[in-house]
C-alpha positions as CSV (number, residue, x, y, z in Angstrom):
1,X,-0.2,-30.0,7.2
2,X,3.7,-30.1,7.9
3,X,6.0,-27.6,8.5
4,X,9.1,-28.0,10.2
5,X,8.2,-31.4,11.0
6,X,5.5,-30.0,13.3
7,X,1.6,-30.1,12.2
8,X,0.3,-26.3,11.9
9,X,-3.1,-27.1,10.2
10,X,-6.1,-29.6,11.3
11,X,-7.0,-29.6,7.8
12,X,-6.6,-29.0,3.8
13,X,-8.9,-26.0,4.4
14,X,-7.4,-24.4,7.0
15,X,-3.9,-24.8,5.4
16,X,-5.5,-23.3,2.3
17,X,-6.9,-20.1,3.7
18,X,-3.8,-19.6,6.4
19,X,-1.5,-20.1,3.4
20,X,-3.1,-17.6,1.1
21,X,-3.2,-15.0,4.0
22,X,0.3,-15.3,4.7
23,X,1.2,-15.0,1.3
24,X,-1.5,-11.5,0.6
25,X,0.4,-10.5,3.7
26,X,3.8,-11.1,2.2
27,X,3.2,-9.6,-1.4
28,X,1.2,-5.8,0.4
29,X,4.0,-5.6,2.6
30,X,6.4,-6.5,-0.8
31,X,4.6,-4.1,-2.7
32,X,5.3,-1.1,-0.5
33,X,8.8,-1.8,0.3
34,X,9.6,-1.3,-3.5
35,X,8.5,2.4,-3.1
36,X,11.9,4.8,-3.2
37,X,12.3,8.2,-1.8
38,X,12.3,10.6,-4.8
39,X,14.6,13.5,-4.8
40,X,12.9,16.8,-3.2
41,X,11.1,14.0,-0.5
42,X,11.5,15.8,2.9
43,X,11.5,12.7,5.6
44,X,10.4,12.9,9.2
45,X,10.4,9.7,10.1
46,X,11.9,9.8,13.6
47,X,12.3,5.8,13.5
48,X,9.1,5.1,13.4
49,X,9.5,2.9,10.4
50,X,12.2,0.7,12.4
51,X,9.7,0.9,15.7
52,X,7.0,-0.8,14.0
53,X,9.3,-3.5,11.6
54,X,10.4,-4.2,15.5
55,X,6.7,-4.8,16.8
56,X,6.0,-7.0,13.7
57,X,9.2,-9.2,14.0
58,X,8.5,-10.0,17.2
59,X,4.4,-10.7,16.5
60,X,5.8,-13.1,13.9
61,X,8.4,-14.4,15.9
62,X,6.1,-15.1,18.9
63,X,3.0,-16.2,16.6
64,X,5.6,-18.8,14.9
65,X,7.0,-20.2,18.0
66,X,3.3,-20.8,19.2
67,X,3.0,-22.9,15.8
68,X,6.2,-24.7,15.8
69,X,6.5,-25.3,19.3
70,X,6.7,-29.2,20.5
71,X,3.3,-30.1,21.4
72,X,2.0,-27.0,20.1
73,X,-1.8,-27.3,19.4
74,X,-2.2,-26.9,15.2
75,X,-4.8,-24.4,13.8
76,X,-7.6,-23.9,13.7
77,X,-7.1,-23.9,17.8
78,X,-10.5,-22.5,17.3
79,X,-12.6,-22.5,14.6
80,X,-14.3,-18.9,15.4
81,X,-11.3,-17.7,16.4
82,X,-9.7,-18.3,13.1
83,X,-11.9,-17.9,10.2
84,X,-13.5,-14.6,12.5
85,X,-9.7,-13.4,13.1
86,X,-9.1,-14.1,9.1
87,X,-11.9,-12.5,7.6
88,X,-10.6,-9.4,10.5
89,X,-7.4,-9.7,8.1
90,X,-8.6,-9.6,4.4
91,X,-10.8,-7.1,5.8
92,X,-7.7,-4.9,7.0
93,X,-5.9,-5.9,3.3
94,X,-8.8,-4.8,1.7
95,X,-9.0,-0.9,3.8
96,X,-5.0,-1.3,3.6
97,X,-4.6,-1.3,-0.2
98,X,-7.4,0.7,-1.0
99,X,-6.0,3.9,1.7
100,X,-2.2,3.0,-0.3
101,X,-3.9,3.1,-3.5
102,X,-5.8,6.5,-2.7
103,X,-2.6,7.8,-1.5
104,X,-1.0,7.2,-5.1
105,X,2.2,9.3,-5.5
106,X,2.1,10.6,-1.7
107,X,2.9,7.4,-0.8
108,X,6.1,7.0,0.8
109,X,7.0,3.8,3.6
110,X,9.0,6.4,5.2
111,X,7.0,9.5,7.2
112,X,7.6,12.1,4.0
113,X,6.5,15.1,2.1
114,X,6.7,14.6,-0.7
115,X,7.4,17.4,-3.5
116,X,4.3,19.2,-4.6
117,X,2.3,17.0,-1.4
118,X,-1.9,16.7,-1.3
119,X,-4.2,16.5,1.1
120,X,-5.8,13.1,0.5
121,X,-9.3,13.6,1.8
122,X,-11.4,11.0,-0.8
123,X,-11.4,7.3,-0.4
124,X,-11.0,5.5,2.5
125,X,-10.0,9.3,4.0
126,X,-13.3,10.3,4.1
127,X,-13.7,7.8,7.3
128,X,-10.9,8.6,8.8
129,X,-7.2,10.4,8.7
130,X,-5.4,7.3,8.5
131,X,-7.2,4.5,7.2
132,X,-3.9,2.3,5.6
133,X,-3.0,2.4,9.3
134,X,-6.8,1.1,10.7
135,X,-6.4,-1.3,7.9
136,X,-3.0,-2.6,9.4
137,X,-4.1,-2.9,13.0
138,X,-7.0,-5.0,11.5
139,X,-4.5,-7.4,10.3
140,X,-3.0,-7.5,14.0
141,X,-5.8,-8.1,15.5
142,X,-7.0,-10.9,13.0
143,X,-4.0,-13.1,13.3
144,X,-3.8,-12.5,17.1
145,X,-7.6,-14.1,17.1
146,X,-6.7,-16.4,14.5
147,X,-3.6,-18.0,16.4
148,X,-5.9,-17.6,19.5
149,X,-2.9,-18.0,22.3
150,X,-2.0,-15.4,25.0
151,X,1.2,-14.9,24.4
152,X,0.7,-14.4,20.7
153,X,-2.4,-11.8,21.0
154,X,-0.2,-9.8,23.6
155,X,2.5,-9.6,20.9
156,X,0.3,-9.0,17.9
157,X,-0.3,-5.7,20.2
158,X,2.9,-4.3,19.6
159,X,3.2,-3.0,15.4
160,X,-0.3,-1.1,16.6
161,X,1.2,0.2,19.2
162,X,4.4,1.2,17.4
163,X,1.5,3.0,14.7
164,X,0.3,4.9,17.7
165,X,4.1,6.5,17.7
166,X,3.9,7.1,14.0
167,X,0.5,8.6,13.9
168,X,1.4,11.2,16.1
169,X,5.2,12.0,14.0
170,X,3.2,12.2,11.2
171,X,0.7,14.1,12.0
172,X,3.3,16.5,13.4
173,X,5.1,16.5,9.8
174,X,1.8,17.0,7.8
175,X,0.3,20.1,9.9
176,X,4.2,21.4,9.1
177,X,4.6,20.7,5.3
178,X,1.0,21.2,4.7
179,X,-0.4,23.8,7.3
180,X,-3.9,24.9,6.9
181,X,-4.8,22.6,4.6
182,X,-4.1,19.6,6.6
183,X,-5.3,21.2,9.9
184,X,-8.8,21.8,8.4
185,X,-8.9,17.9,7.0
186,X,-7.3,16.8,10.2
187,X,-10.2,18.6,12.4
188,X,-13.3,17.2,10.0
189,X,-12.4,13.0,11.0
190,X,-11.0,11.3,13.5
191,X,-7.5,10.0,13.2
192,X,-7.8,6.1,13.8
193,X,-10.9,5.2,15.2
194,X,-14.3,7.5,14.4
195,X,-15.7,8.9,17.9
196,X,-12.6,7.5,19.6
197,X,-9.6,8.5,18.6
């Protein structure tokens, strides 16, 4: 398949399942851009929001560049790689939506508390303290396997490193707005990754 003149897929199935990623990708992170402060929304975002928009622009700048460049190698580069490193990303949509979806009208793309705030402890919470954000740094790590260069994986590094920064401002904002209540959920799980971290 062509883009920009270049080929970026071997093959109709490859182009079909690296097409319908991009475009899950493109309508969850459309879906929670739409959300709005609300008024009596107390934000502590501390630019996190802006740190990790920076990590992903340059992910998908660098992954891009790999598939446009001249004699670029098209996808599947390899075939594990990228259906393993895909089924890593519907795997992190999947944990993603279903964390946003638990977190109903808590939800905020901004580090908030929100009026009138809960403790979400059911779900995907039950696992661990911030599963939208496990689900996320699935998708990094899918695409980096999928587009299986260096340079791309290094930068498919950054938006989960940039989460790392938010993680701990809003973990900071919760114990704050929430006190007991989120300290006692926040010392049953782990925050990211269970017996890790």
């Amino acid at each position: 398949m062509l883009i920009a003149g270049r080929t970026v897929f071997r093959d109709r199935v490859s182009a079909a399942a690296g097409l319908a990623t991009l475009t899950a990708l493109i309508a969850m992170e459309a879906s929670d851009v739409v959300t709005r402060p609300a008024a009596g929304d107390d934000v502590h975002d501390e630019g996190t929001a802006r740190l990790f928009t920076g990590g992903m622009a340059v992910a998908v700048a660098t992954g891009s560049a790999s598939l446009l460049r001249r004699g670029g190698r098209p996808l599947p580069r390899s075939r594990a790689g990228f259906w393993g490193g895909l089924l890593v990303v519907w795997a992190g949509i999947g944990l993603n939506r279903w964390a946003r979806n638990a977190l109903a009208r808590n939800y905020r793309p901004l580090v908030t508390i929100v009026e009138g705030h809960e403790v979400v402890d059911g779900g995907p919470y039950t696992l661990v303290r911030h599963p939208m954000y496990l689900g996320s740094t699935m998708i990094c790590l899918g695409v980096a396997a999928a587009l299986s260069t260096g340079p791309t994986a290094v930068a498919w590094t950054l938006p989960p490193l940039a989460l790392v920064r938010r993680i701990t401002v809003e973990e900071r904002a919760l114990a704050a707005g929430l006190g007991e209540r989120y300290e006692t959920f926040a010392a049953s799980r782990a925050r990211l990754l269970p017996g890790l971290w």
